[in-house]
C-alpha positions in Angstrom: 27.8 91.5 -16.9 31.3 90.3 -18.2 31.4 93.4 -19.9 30.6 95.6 -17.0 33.3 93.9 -14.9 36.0 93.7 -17.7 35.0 97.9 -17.6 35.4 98.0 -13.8 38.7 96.2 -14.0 40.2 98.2 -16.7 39.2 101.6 -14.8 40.8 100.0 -11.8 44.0 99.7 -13.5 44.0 103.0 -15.5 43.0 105.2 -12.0 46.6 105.1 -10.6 48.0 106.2 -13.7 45.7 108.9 -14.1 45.6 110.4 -10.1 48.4 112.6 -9.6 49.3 114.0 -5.9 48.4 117.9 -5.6 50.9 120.0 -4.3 51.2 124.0 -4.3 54.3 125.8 -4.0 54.3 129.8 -2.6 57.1 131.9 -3.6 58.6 134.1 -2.2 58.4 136.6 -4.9 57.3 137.2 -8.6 58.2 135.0 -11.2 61.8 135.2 -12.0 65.0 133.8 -12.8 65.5 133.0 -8.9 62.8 130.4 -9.0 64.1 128.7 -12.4 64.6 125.1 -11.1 60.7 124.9 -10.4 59.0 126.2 -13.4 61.9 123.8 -15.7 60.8 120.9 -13.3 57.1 122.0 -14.1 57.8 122.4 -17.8 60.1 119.4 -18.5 57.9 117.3 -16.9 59.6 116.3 -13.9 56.8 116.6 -11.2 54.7 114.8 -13.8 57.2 111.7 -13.9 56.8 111.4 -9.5 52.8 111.9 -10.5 52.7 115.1 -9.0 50.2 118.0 -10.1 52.1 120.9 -9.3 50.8 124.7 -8.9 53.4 127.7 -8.4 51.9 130.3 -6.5 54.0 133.6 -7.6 54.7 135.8 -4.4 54.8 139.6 -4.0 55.1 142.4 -1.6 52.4 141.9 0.7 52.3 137.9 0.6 54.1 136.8 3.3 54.6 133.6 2.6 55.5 131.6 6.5 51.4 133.3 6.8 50.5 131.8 3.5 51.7 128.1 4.7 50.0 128.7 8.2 47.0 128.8 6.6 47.0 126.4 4.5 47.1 128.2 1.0 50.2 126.2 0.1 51.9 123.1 0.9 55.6 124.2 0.9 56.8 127.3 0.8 60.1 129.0 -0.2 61.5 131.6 1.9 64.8 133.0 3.7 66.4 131.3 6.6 66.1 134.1 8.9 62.4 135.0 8.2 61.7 130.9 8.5 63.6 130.8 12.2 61.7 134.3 13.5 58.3 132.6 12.3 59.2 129.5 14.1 59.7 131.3 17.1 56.5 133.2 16.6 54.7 130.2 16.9 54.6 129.0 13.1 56.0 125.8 13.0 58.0 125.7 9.7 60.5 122.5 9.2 63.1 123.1 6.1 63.2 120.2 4.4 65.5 120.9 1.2 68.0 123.6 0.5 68.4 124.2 -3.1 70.3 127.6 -2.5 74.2 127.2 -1.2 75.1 130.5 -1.3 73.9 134.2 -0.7 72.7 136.8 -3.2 72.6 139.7 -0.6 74.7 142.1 -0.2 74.6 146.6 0.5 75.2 148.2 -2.7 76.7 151.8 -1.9 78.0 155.0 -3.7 81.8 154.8 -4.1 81.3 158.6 -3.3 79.8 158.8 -0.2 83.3 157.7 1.0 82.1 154.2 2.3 85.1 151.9 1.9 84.3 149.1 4.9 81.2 148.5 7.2 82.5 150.5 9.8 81.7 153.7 7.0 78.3 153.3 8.0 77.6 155.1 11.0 76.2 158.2 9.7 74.5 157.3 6.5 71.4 155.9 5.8 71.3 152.5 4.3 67.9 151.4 2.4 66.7 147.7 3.9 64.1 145.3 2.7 61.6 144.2 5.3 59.0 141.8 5.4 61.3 139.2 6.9 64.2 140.5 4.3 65.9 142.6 7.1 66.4 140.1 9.5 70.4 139.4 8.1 70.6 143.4 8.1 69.5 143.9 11.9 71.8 140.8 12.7 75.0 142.0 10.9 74.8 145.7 12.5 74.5 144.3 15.4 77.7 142.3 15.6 79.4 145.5 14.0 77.8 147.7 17.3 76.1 150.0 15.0 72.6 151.3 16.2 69.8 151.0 13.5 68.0 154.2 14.7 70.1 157.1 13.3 72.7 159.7 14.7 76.0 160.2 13.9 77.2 156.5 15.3 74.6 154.6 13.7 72.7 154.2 10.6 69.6 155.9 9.4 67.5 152.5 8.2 65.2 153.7 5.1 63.0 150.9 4.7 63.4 150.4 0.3 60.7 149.5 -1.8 61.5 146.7 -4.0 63.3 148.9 -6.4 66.4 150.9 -6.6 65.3 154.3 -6.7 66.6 155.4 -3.0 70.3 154.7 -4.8 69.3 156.2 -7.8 67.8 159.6 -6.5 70.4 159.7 -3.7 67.7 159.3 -0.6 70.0 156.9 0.3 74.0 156.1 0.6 73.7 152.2 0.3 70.7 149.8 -0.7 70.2 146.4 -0.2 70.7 144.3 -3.5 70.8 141.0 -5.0 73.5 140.1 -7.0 70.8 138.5 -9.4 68.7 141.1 -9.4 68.6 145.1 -8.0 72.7 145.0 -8.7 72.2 144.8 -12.6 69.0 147.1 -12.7 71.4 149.9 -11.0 73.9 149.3 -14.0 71.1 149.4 -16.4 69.9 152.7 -14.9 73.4 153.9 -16.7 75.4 153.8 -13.4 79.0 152.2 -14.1 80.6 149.5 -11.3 83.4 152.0 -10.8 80.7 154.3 -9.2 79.7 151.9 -6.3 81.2 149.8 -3.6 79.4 146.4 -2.6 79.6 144.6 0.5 78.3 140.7 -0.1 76.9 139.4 3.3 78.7 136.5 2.0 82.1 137.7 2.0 81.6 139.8 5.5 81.0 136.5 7.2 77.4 136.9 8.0 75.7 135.4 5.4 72.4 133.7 5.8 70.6 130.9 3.7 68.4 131.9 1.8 65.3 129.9 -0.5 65.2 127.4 1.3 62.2 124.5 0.9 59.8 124.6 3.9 56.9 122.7 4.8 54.8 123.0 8.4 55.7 120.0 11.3 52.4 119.0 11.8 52.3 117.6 7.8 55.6 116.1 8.1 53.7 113.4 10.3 51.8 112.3 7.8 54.0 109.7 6.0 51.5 110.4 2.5 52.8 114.1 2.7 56.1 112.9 3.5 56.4 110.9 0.1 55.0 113.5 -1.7 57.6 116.2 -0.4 60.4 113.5 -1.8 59.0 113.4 -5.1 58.6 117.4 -5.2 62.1 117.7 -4.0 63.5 115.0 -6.2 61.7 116.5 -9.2 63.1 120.0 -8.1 66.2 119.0 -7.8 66.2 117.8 -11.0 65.2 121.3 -12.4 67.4 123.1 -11.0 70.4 121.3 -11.8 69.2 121.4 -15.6 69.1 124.9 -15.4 72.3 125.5 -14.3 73.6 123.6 -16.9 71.4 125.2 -19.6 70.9 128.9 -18.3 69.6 130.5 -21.1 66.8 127.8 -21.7 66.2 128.2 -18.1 65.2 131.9 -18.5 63.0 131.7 -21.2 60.8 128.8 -19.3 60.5 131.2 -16.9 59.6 133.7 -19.4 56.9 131.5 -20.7 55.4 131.5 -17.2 55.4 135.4 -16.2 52.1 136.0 -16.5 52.7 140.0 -15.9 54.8 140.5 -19.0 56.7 142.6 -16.8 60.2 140.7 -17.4 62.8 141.1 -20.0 64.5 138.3 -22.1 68.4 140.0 -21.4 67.7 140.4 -17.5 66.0 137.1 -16.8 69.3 135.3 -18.6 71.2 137.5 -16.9 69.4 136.3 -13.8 69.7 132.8 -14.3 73.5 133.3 -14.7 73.8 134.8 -11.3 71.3 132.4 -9.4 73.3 129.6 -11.5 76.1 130.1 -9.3 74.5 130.5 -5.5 72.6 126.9 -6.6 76.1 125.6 -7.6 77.6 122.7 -5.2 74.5 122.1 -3.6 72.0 118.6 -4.2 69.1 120.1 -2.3 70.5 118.6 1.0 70.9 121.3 3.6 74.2 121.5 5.0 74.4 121.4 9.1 77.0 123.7 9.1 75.8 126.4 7.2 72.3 125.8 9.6 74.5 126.6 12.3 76.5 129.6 11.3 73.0 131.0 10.2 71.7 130.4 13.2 74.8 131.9 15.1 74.5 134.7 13.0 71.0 135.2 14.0 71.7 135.0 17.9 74.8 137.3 17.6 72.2 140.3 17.8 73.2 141.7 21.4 70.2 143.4 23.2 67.4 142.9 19.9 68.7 139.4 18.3 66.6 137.6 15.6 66.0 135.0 17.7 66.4 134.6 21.1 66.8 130.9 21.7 68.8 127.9 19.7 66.1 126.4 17.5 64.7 122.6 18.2 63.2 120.7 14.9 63.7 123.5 12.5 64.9 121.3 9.7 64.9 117.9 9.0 67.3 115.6 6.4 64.5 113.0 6.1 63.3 114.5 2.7 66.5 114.4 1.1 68.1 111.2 2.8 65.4 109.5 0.5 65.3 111.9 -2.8 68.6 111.7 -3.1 68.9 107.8 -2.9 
């Protein structure tokens, strides 16, 4: 009988050690260099030190991942500021809790030929835009420029791009939407030089949006268990990402190590992890108010068809960072 309790004792004692918290993170696309600081937190054992059992759920084109978190096949979710706010006002109650990304990636990546030299070049040529919740910063920014999205000499012909750079490349289209981490360098590796094109960074035209930001649904963020898991995820996170910033190359061959389609490449993913280096940089993971704001503001400056049509209540929350970042 001793033995049997000294047994029971012992298995008492070794349980918490042994029972780590679940959590599953979606994506918002494959795995890449843009999602570095969670695969290094996953592989340097960060969410294992905040006894966390972490699953990264890759994304794609026809996972939408606000949908995904509604019902309940992931935790948290990462996804663009714009897409998050329209959800929200759809009736899908997403809270960001942690924003990893300080600046944007987006910007229109044009032929220098076509004659575009500002935004107001536009009208008249037909600009290729992401959707699935991607062409939210697009409609917003036309809109303050007063350029109709539905063709004709005044406005723009909106081709809706794959997630590729073919329109560019085969000329079905005058400008695509690029990031700087990603479509930009696959245009110069198609054999096209810099001096052929003309960007225009949302960031620089004073419309930027933020963008992979950390969101989980309201209703969890109740629950003060899910609460102290979301601070060890974020904490953990946080860790990774500011690791592989510091240590870019390593960075992209963890995330390498995880691309279970084989379809990336050792020189783009470092490549990658240079760029995304840099829009991480000067952020701890706590979202800034202001740069909620002017993304929101952005959002509402749409005229007669805005992103959304009301000044969001409860979309984010400081609660999660106040106490990671401790």
């Amino acid at each position: 009988m001793k033995m049997l309790k000294t047994l029971a004792a012992a298995s008492l004692m070794a349980a918490p050690a042994m029972a780590q918290d679940e959590v599953t993170l979606q994506l918002q696309w494959v795995t890449q260099a843009q999602f570095a600081g969670y695969y290094v937190a996953l592989e340097n054992g960060y969410y294992e030190e905040e006894d966390l059992d972490v699953t990264i759920r890759p994304g794609g084109p026809d996972i939408a991942p606000p949908q995904v978190l509604a019902g309940g096949g992931a935790d948290v979710m990462l996804n663009w500021m714009p897409s998050a706010l329209a959800a929200r006002e759809r009736g899908v109650p997403v809270v960001n809790i942690a924003q990893p990304f300080k600046s944007s990636g987006l910007q229109l990546t044009c032929w220098a030929d076509t004659g575009i030299e500002s935004p107001e070049d536009f009208r008249g040529k037909t600009i290729g835009v992401w959707f699935f919740g991607n062409e939210y910063p697009f409609l917003s920014w036309m809109s303050q420029l007063g350029i109709p999205t539905d063709g004709g000499e005044d406005g723009v012909t909106v081709l809706r791009q794959g997630f590729n750079v073919d329109p560019l490349l085969q000329r079905q289209a005058d400008c695509i939407s690029t990031m700087t981490y990603n479509e930009y360098g696959q245009v110069l590796d198609a054999g096209v030089s810099e001096d052929e094109l003309i960007s225009f960074r949302y960031e620089e035209q004073g419309v930027a949006t933020l963008e992979d930001g950390i969101y989980a649904l309201e209703e969890n963020l109740e629950d003060p268990a899910f609460v102290d898991r979301m601070v060890r995820f974020v904490r953990a996170s946080m860790r990774g990402w500011k690791w592989a910033e510091e240590n870019p190359e390593d960075a992209a061959m963890i995330v390498l190590d995880y691309d279970e389609s084989g379809a990336q490449t050792e020189a783009h993913q470092i490549r990658m992890m240079g760029e995304i280096a840099m829009l991480t940089a000067g952020s701890n993971g706590a979202l800034d108010p202001a740069d909620y704001q002017r993304t929101v503001d952005t959002l509402l400056a749409g005229g007669s068809d805005p992103v959304i049509t009301a000044e969001p209540e409860g979309a984010y929350t400081l609660e999660i960072t106040d106490a990671a970042l401790q």
